[in-house]
C-alpha positions, 0 to 999 in steps of 0.5 A: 919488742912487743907481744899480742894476745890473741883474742879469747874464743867464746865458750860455752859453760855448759861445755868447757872451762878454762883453767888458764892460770897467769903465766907470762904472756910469751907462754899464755896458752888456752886450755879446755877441759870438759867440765865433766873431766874437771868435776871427776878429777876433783872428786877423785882428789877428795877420795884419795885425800879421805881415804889415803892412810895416814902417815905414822908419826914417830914417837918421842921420849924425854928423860929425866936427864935429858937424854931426847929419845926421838923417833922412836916407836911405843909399843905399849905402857903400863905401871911397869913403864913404857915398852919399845919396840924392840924390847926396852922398857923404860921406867916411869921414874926416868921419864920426864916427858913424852909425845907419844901419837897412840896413846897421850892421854894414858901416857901422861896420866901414869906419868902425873900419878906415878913418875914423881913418886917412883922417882923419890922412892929410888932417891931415897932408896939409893941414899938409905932414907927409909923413913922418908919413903913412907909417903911415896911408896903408901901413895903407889902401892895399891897400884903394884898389888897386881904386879910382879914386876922390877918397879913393883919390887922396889915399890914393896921394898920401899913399902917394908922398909918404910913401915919397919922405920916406923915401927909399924911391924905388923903392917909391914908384914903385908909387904914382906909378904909381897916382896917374897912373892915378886922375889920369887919371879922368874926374873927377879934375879935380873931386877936392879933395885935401888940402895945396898940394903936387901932383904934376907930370909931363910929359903926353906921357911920363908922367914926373916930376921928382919921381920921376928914372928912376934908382935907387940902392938894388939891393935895394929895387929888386928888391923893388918890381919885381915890383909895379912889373910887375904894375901895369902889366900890368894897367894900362899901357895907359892912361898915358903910354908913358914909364912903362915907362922907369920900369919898365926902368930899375926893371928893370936897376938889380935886374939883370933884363935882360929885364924891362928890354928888354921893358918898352923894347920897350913904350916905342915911341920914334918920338917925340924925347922916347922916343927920348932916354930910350930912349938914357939907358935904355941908357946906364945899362945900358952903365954897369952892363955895365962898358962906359963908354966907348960912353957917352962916345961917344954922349953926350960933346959932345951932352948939350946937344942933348937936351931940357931935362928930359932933360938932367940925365939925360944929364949925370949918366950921362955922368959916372958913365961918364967917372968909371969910364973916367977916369984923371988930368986925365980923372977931373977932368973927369969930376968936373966932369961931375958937379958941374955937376948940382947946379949947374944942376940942383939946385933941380929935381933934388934926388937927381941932385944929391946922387948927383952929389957922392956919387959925385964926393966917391968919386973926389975921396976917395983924392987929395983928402980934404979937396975929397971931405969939403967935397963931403959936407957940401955934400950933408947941407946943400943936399940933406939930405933925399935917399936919399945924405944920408941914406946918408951920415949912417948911414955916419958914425954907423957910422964908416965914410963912404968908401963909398955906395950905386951 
C-alpha cells in the first residue's frame, strides 16, 4: 500500500514557520505558528530556565568507618564539627569525607587541618599514650583557645598531659587552666572524653595534685607566666580563687614579685584552705629571699595542723628552709624533713617527692656520698618519669650529677 504526501504550500517567512519534525509519513501533518508566537514562547522558556529556583542537592558524609551519611542536610560547621540538621553534631575526628553543596571549600579546609590531628589526639588518649600526644594537640590548640566545646576539652586534655609527660610543668599550667574553664561548662558533664585518665581537683580551690603549685625550672616559668597572666585576665573570674595561687607562685619562682603579690591579692584568703596556701606562697617567697629561718618559725612544729592536701606542701618548704639555714645535726634533721615527703606522700605527690631527694641527695653529697648516690637511684627508680629524674638522667649522661635544678 502506497502513501502520498501532499505538496507543501508556499510560505511566507515573514509570517509563519513550519515547525513539522520527522514523523512517519501516515502521521505528517503541517503545523503553522506565527513567528511572533514562536519567538515568545522561546524567551518565555529562557526566563523560566534563569530564574527558576535551583533544586537543593542533599549533602553527603563519609565516616571514618565507613558509615555513608547521605542525603542528609549541613546546617553549619566550625572547629567543633559539622552540624545537622536536626541537632547531631559530627566530630572532625570521625569524618573522613564529604560533599557538602553550601559550604565545600570550608568543609575541606578544617578537615585537612583539623581531622587527622583530632583523630591521633583520641587514639592516643584512649591508649594512654600521653607522650606521644604532644605533637598533635600543640598543632590544634590555638585553634580551641576561643572554645569551650566537647572537642576543645580533649584538645586541652591531650595538651595537659602531653606537656606533664614531658616535664614541661610550668606550661602545662596554661592548659590546666584551660581545661578547669571548659570543665566548668554547662555541659561538660555530657562530654565523653577519650582514655580512663581524668583530671581531679579540689572544687573549692581549683587546685590539683596533679599540678603542685611549685616549680622547678626558672626559665620556663618566666616563659609561661606571660600566658599564664593573660588567661586569667580574661577569664579568672569564672574558676576557683585558688588559681592564682598558681599564678603567684608561677610568678615568683620567674622573679616578678609583683605579679606575684597581685595575683596573692586575687587570692582573697578569708577561708582556711587560702588562708594555708596563701602562707605556702609566702614561704617559697621567704626561701627565695635567703630568709629561711622566719620559715622555720612559722611552719616548724605546725606542718600537721594544716589541711591534708596542704601538707605535703608545708613539709617539703620547711625542709628546703631548714636545709639553707642548717649546719651539722640540723642539716640532718632538715634531710629527714624531706625524706619524709616521699615516704608519706610519694603515691600522690610524685615531684614533691622527687624534688625532696633531689635537693637532700645535694646536701647528703659532700659528707655522705654513698647515702646521696642511693638517694638518686631511689629517684630514677620510684619517680622516673619527674622533672628531677629526668634532670638527673641528663646530668649523668653529661658527666656531671652534682648539681640540680632549684
Amino acid at each position: 500500500m502506497g502513501y502520498a504526501l501532499s505538496p507543501l504550500p508556499r510560505l511566507n517567512p515573514s509570517h509563519i514557520i513550519d515547525m513539522r519534525p520527522d514523523p512517519p509519513p501516515s502521521l505528517f501533518r503541517s503545523v503553522r505558528v506565527p513567528l511572533r508566537l514562536r519567538a515568545f514562547a522561546w524567551n518565555a522558556a529562557v526566563l523560566c530556565a534563569l530564574y527558576a529556583p535551583a533544586v537543593a542537592r542533599a549533602d553527603r558524609i563519609v565516616l571514618r568507618n565507613l558509615d555513608v551519611l547521605n542525603d542528609v542536610t549541613v546546617a553549619g560547621l566550625d572547629e567543633n564539627g559539622v552540624r545537622l540538621d536536626g541537632g547531631r553534631t559530627l566530630r572532625w575526628d570521625e569524618i573522613e569525607s564529604g560533599a557538602v553543596a553550601a559550604q565545600q571549600q570550608k568543609f575541606d579546609m578544617l578537615l585537612e587541618s583539623l581531622g587527622d590531628h583530632l583523630y591521633r589526639i583520641r587514639q592516643r588518649l584512649a591508649a594512654g599514650e600521653e607522650r606521644d600526644l604532644a605533637e598533635h594537640a600543640e598543632a590544634v590548640f590555638p585553634r580551641y583557645t576561643a572554645h569551650r566545646s566537647e572537642t576543645a576539652s580533649m584538645v586541652f586534655h591531650a595538651l595537659f598531659w602531653s606537656r606533664l609527660a614531658s616535664q614541661r610543668r610550668e606550661s602545662a599550667l596554661e592548659a590546666y587552666l584551660y581545661c578547669l574553664d571548659a570543665l566548668s561548662h554547662a555541659e561538660a558533664d555530657r562530654w565523653e572524653l577519650p582514655g580512663n585518665r581524668r583530671i581531679t581537683f579540689d572544687k573549692e580551690t581549683g587546685l590539683s595534685a596533679a599540678l603542685e603549685p611549685v616549680w622547678f625550672d626558672p626559665a620556663a616559668a618566666r616563659k609561661a607566666l606571660p600566658r599564664v597572666t593573660k588567661f586569667l585576665e580574661a577569664h579568672g573570674d569564672g574558676l576557683p580563687r585558688g588559681v592564682h595561687v598558681y599564678h603567684a607562685t608561677l610568678g615568683l619562682a620567674a622573679g616578678e614579685e609583683v605579679a606575684a603579690e597581685q595575683a596573692l591579692a586575687r587570692v582573697e584568703a578569708r577561708t582556711r584552705p587560702f588562708r594555708e596556701l596563701v602562707e605556702l606562697a609566702e614561704a617559697q617567697r621567704l626561701v627565695a629571699a635567703g630568709k629561711p629561718q622566719q620559715v622555720v618559725e612559722r611552719l616548724g612544729g605546725n606542718v600537721e595542723s594544716f589541711l591534708e592536701p596542704h601538707r605535703p606542701l608545708a613539709r617539703y618548704w620547711l625542709g628546703r628552709a631548714r636545709l639553707t639555714a642548717a649546719e651539722g645535726e640540723a642539716l640532718e634533721a632538715a634531710v629527714l624533713e624531706l625524706l619524709s615527703i616521699p615516704a608519706l606522700h610519694g603515691d600522690e605527690h610524685a615531684e614533691l617527692a622527687a624534688a625532696a631527694l633531689k635537693h637532700a641527695a645535694e646536701a647528703l653529697a659532700p659528707q655522705n656520698p654513698r647515702a646521696a648516690s642511693r638517694l638518686r637511684q631511689e629517684l630514677l627508680s620510684a619517680w622516673p618519669e619527674t622533672y628531677h629524674a629526668a634532670l638527673l638522667r641528663s646530668r649523668l649522661r653529661s658527666g656531671d650529677d652534682s648539681k640540680g635544678s632549684r
